[in-house]
C-alpha positions in Angstrom: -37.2 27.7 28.3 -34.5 28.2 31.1 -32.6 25.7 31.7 -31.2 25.0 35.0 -27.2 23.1 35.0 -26.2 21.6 37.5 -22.9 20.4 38.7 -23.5 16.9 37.0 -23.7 18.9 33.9 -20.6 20.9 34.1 -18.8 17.7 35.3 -20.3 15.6 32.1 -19.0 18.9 30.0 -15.9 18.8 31.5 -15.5 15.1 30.3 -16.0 15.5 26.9 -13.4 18.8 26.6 -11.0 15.6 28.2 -11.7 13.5 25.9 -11.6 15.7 23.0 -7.9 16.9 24.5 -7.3 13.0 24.9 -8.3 12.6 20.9 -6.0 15.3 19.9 -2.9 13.9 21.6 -3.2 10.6 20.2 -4.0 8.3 23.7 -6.3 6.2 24.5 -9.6 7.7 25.7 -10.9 4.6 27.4 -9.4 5.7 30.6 -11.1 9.7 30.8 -14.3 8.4 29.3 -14.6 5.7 32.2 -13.5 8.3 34.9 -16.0 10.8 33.5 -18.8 8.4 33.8 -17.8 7.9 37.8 -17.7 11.2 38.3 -20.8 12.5 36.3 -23.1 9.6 37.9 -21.4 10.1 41.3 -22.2 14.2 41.5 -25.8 13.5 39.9 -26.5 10.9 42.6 -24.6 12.0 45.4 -23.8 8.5 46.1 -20.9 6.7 45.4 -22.4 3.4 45.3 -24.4 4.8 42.4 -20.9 6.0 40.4 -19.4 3.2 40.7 -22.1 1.2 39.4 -22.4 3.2 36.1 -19.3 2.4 35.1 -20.8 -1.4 34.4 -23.9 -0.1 33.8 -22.9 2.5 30.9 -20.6 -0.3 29.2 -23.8 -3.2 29.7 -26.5 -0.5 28.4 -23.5 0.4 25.4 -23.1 -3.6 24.9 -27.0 -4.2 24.6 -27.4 -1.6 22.2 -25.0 -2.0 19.9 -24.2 -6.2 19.9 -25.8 -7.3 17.0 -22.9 -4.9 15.2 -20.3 -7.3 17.0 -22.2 -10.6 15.5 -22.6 -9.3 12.0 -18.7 -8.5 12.3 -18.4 -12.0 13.7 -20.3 -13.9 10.8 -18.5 -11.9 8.2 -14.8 -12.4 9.9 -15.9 -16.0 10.5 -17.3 -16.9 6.5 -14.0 -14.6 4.9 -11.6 -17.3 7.4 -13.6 -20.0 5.6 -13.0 -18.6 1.8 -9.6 -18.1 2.8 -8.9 -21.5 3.6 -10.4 -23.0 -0.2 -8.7 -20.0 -1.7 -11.9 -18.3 -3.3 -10.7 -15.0 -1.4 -8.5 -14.2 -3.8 -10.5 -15.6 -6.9 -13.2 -13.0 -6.2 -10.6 -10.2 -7.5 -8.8 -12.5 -10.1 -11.4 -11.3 -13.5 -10.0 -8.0 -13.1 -6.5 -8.6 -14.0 -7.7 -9.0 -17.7 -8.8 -5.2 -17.7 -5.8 -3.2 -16.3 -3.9 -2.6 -19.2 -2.8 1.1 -19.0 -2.5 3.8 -16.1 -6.4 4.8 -16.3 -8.1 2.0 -16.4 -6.0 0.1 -13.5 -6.6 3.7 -11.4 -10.2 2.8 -12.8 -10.1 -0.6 -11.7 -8.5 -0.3 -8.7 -10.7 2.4 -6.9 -14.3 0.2 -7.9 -12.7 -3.3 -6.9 -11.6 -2.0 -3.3 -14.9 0.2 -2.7 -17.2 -3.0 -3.4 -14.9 -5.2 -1.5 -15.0 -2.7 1.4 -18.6 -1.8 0.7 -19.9 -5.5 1.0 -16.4 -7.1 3.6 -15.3 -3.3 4.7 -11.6 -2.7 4.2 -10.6 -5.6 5.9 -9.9 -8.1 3.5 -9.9 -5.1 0.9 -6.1 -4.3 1.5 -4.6 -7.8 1.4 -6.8 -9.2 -1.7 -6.1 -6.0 -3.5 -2.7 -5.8 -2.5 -1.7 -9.6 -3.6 -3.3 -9.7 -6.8 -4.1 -5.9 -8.3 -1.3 -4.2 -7.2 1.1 -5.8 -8.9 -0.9 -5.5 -11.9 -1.6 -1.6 -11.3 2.5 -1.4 -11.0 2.8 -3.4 -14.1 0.5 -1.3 -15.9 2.5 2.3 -15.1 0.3 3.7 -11.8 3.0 5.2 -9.1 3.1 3.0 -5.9 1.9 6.8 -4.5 -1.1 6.6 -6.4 -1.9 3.0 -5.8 -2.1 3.7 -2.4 -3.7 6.3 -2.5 -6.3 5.3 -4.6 -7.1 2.1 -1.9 -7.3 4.2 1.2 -9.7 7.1 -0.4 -11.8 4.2 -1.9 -11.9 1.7 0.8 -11.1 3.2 4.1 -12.7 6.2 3.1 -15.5 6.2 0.6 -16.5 2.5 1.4 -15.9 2.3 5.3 -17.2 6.0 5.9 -21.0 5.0 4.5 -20.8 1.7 5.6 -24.3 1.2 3.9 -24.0 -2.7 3.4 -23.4 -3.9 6.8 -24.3 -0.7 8.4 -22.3 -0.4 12.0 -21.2 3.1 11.3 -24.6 4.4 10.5 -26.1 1.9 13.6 -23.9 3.9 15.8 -24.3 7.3 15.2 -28.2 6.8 14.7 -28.5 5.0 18.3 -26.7 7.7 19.7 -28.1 11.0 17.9 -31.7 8.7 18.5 -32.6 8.4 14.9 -33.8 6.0 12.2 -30.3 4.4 11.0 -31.5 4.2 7.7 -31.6 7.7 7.4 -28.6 7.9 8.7 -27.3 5.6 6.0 -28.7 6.8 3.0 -27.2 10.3 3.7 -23.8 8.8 4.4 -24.3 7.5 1.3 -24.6 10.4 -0.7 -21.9 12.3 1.0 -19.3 9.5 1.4 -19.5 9.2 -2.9 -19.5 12.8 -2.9 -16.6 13.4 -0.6 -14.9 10.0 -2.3 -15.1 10.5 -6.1 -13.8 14.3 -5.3 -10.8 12.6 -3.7 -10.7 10.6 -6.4 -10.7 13.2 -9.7 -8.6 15.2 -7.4 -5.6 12.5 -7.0 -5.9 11.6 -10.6 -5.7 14.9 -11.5 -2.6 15.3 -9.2 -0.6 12.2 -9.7 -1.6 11.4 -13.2 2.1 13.1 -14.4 3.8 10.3 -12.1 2.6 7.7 -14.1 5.0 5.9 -16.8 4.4 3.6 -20.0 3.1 0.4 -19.2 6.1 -2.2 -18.1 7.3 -5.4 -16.4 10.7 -3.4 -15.3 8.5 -1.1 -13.2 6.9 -4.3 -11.3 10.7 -5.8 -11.3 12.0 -2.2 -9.7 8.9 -2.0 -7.4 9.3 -5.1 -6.0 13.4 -4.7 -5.7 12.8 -1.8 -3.7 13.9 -2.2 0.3 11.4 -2.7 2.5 12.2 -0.8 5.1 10.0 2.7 4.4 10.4 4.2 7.2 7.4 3.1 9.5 7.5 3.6 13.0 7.9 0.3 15.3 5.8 1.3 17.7 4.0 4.1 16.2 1.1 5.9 18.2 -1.2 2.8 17.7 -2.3 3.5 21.6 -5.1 5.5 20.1 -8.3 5.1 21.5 -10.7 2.7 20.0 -8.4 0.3 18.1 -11.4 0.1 15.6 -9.9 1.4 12.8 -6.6 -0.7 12.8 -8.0 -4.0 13.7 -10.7 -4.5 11.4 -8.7 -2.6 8.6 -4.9 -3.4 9.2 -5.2 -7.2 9.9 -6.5 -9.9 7.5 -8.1 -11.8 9.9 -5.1 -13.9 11.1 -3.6 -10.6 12.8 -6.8 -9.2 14.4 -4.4 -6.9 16.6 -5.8 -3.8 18.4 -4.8 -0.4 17.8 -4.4 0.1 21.8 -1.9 -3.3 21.7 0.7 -1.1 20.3 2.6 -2.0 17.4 0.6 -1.6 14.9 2.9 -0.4 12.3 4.8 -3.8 12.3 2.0 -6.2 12.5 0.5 -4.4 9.3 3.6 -4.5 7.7 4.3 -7.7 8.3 0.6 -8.6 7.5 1.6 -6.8 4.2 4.7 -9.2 3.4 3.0 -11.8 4.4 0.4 -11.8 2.1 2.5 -10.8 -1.0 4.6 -14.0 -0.6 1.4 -16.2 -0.1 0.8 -18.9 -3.2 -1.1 -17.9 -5.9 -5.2 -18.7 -5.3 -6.2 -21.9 -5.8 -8.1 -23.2 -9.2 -10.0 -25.7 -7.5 -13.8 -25.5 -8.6 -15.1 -25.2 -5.2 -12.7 -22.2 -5.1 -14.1 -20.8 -7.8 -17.7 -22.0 -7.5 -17.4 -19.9 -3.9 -15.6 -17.2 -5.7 -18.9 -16.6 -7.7 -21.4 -17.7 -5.1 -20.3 -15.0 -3.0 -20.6 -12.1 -4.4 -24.5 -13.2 -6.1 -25.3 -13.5 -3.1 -25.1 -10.4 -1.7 -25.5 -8.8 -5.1 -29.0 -10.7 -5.0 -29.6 -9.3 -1.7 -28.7 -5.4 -3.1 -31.1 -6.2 -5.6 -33.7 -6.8 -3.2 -32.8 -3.8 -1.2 -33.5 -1.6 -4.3 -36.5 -3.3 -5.0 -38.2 -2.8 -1.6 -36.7 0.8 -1.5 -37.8 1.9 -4.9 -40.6 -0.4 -5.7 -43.7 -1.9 -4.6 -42.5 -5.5 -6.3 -41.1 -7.0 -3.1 -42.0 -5.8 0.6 -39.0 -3.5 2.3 -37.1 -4.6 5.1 -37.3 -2.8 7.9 -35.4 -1.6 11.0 -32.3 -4.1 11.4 -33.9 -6.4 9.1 -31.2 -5.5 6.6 -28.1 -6.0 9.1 -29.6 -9.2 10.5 -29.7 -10.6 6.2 -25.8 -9.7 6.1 -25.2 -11.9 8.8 -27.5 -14.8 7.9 -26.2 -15.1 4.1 -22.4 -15.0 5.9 -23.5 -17.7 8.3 -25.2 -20.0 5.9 -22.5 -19.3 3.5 -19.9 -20.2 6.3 -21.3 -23.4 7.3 -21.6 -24.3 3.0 -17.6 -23.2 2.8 -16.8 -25.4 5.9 -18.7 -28.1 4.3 -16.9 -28.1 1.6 -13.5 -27.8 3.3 -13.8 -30.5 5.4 -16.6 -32.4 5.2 -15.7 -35.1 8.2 -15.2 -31.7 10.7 -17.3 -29.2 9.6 -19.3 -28.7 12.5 -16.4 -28.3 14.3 -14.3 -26.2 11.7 -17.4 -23.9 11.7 -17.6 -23.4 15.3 -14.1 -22.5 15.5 -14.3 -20.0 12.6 -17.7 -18.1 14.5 -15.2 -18.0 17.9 -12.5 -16.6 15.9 -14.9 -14.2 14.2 -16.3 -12.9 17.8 -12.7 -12.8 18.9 -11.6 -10.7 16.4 -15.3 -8.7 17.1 -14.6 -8.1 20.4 -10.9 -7.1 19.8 -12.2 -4.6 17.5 -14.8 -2.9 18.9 -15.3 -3.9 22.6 -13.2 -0.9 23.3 -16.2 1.0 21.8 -18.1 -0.4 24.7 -17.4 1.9 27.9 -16.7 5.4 25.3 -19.9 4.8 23.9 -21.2 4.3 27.9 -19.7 7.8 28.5 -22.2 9.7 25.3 -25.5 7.8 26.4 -25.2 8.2 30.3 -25.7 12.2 28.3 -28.7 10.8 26.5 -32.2 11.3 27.8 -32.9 8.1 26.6 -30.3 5.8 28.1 -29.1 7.4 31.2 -32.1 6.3 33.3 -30.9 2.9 32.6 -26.8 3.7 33.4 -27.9 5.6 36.6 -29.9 2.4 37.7 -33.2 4.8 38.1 -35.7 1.7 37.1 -37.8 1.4 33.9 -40.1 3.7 34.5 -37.7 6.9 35.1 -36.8 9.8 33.2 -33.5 10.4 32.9 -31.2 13.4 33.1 -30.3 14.7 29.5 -26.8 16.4 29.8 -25.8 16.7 27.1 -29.4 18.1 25.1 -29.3 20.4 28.3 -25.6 21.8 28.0 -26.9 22.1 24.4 -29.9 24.1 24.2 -28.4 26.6 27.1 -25.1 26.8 24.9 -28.0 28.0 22.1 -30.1 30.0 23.9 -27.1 32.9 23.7 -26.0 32.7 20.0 -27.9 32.4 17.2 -28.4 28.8 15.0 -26.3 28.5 11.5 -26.4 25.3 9.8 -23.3 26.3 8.4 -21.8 26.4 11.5 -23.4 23.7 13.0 -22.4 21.6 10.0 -18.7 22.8 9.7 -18.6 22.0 13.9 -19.4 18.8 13.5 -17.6 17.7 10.4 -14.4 19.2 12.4 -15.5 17.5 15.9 -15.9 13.5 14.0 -11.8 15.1 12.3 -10.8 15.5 15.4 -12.4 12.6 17.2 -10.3 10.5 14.2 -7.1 11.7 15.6 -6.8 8.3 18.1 -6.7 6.6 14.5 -10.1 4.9 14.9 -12.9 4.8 12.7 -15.4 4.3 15.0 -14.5 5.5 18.8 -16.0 9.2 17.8 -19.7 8.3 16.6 -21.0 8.0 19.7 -19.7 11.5 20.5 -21.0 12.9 16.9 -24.2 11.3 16.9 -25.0 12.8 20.0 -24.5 16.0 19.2 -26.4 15.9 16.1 -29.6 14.4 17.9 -29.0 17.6 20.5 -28.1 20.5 17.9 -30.5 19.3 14.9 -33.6 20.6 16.6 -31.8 23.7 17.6 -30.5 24.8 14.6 -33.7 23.5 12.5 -31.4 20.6 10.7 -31.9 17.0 10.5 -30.4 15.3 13.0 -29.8 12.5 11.0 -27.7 15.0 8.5 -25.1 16.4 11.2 -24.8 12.9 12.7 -24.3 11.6 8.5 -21.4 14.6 8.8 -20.0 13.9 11.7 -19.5 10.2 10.3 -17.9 11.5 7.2 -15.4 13.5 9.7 -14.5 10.6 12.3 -14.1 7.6 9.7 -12.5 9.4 6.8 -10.0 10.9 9.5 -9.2 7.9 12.0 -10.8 5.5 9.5 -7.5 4.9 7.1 -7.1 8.2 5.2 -5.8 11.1 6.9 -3.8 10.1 9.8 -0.7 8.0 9.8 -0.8 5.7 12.8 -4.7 4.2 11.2 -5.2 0.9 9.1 -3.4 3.7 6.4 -0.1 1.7 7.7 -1.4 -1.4 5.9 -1.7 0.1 2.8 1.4 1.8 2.6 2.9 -1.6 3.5 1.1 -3.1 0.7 1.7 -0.5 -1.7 5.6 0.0 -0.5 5.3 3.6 0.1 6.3 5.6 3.0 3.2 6.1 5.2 3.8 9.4 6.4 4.0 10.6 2.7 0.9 8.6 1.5 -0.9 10.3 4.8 0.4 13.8 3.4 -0.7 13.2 -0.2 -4.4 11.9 0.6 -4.9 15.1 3.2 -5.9 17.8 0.0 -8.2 15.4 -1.9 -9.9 14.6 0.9 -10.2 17.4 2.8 -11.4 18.9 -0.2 -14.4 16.2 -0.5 -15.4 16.2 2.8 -15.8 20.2 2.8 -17.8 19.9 -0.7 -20.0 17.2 1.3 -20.7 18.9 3.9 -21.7 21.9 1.9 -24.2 19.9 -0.1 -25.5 18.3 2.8 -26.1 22.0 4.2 -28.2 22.8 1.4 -29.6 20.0 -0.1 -30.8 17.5 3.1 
């Protein structure tokens, strides 16, 4: 079929080689993607009224599809601010203290506490619960601060955060954009974020298990003797578009500062002291009933998950069932914590935890809002709505037409395809955000699947793999990776160099079994 571009097209084209440029250089993309989306809706309309509205349009249309991400992020962010204040945060990790006794089983111990923490909270309060109470421990026990952090950021901000399979925003975006079922999305991320992280994994043990020493309380007296200063840039390129990655990951909650607010580096570092000095976690029995109420809960709800998935015994959730769940066990779990907290104010104590919660939302991913506006106003399937061309109009489809004219002249290889796209989500993760490329990857996959006779929901499943495990805390040194080096006392820069082989080396063997398995 010929396809006919038109100058809209080449414009909308033009805007994503911008904001690709933009990624690469480490600045914030808000700006180009904005200006793009003038421009493409002002060319296709011919009206300037029409441009100008997009750019409210493609951010309202981005905001409708994607807010029930910012509530479950609120819920969660507004129950963990309630666990904090009875101290069951830090009780939840406590038990495994008893079981890191040598280098092994702390590297062991380490890499499953942070990935279910991550997998069930994300990396958010990951890094500071892990950080106060198991690294010490790990130290104690002979790991290498190198490996310690090492093993947190391959294991949280990258295996946990890049599947994202409990709360599911990663797999929500790239499926609304690529215009697939998000579960499919999921369960492929899935398989390929355990793939690309327990190859990270075997690889870094491998590497750093020579640095580790006999078990020893001088190593946890030298470790935490050693100068704090590690070298961290004060105002490091935390202007990187999105912001995602570093607020949810480098703050606790108290700091919920943007990457785009600059200064990252030294609000996760002090983030980092801060928590290390904090008193030990209360032994009150509402601490600890909470402490174990918790984590049944949601382990109750995996259960169910795996029963409605695998079984006839219970019926399966559909759609955004699961998501919605999340955030319903977080709220009523809130509202129980505040209870118990302050019984005389907990209505109010709980209403101030959910507006701190959507604070700390909106702080984290509204800048998602007008970059994912840019990638629908490209899709078929949202652009009718950004253009303001009433319900019943069809569309323009950019960035499928760009697509399938690129493809009429070469010839489909899902090696190349996949390989394309895994390197497209890398480079999108150069702003240092986990998030701000998945609209970008997702719509490529839902355009080049078809083409190239793949799954869309497989490249977009890649492409997620690429953006989060680059900008999401693993690869790049201006990301939430800054917390963890602060945590584990380690230069950031080196920690950034160190995790680049492993994971690189996972992601590559994902993406080749994605190829030929999905």
């Amino acid at each position: 079929m010929d396809i006919h571009l038109s100058a809209a097209h080449w414009i909308y084209l033009a805007g994503i080689v911008v904001i690709l440029i933009t990624m690469a250089l480490r600045k914030n993309i808000v700006v180009p993607a904005v200006i793009a989306t003038l421009l493409t809706a002002w060319v296709f309309s011919g009206s300037i009224v029409t441009g100008l509205s997009s750019i409210f349009n493609a951010s309202l249309v981005a905001a409708q599809e994607l807010f029930n991400i910012f509530l479950i992020i609120a819920f969660i962010t507004a129950m963990l601010g309630a666990l904090r204040e009875m101290g069951a945060d830090k009780l939840m990790v406590t038990p495994f203290r008893r079981v890191m006794r040598a280098g092994t089983s702390s590297f062991i111990t380490l890499a499953i506490v942070t990935y279910v923490i991550s997998l069930f909270f994300w990396p958010t309060p990951a890094v500071p619960l892990v950080g106060a109470v198991l690294i010490p421990v790990a130290i104690r026990a002979g790991l290498s601060p190198l490996s310690v952090g090492m093993v947190i950021a391959i294991a949280g901000q990258g295996m946990a955060l890049s599947s994202d399979y409990i709360i599911k925003v990663a797999p929500g975006i790239s499926a609304t954009a690529a215009g697939v079922d998000p579960d499919g999305v999921a369960d492929k991320a899935l398989v390929l974020s355990l793939i690309t992280g327990i190859a990270a994994l075997l690889i870094t043990y491998v590497m750093q298990r020579r640095t580790w020493r006999k078990p020893s309380a001088d190593l946890l007296v030298a470790w935490e003797n050693k100068a704090d200063k590690l070298g961290l840039p004060e105002d490091g390129p935390g202007s990187g578009a999105g912001g995602t990655g570093s607020a949810r990951d480098g703050g606790d909650g108290r700091t919920p500062v943007p990457t785009g607010s600059g200064g990252t580096s030294a609000t996760a570092t002090l983030v980092a002291a801060d928590t290390l000095t904090e008193p030990a976690p209360s032994n009150s029995l509402a601490a600890k009933i909470f402490a174990t109420l918790v984590p049944a809960a949601y382990l109750a709800f995996i259960v169910y998950l795996l029963l409605g998935k695998f079984t006839s015994l219970v019926p399966p959730l559909q759609g955004g069932d699961a998501a919605g769940i999340v955030g319903g066990i977080a709220a009523i779990l809130l509202f129980a914590a505040c209870l118990t907290n302050d019984k005389r104010d907990c209505l109010e104590s709980s209403s101030t935890h959910i507006i701190d919660g959507l604070v700390f939302a909106f702080k984290a991913m509204g800048v998602v809002l007008p970059i994912a506006g840019f990638f629908f106003i490209g899709s078929g399937d949202f652009s009718a709505r950004v253009l303001g061309m009433g319900a019943d109009a069809t569309g323009p489809a950019f960035l499928f037409d760009l697509i399938s004219a690129a493809m009429a002249h070469v010839t489909p290889s899902p090696f190349v395809l996949g390989f394309g796209v895994l390197f497209v989500g890398i480079v999108a993760g150069l702003d240092g955000s986990g998030f701000s490329g998945l609209p970008l990857t997702g719509s490529l996959a839902g355009a080049l699947g078809p083409a190239a006779n793949m799954d869309p929901a497989t490249l977009a499943a890649i492409g997620q793999m690429g953006n989060i495990w680059s900008g999401g805390g693993t690869l790049v040194a201006w990301s939430s990776l800054i917390a963890v080096a602060g945590f584990a006392r380690v230069p950031v820069l080196t920690l950034a160099r160190k995790c680049f082989l492993p994971v690189m080396a996972g992601l590559v063997l994902s993406t080749v079994f994605a190829i030929l398995v999905f």
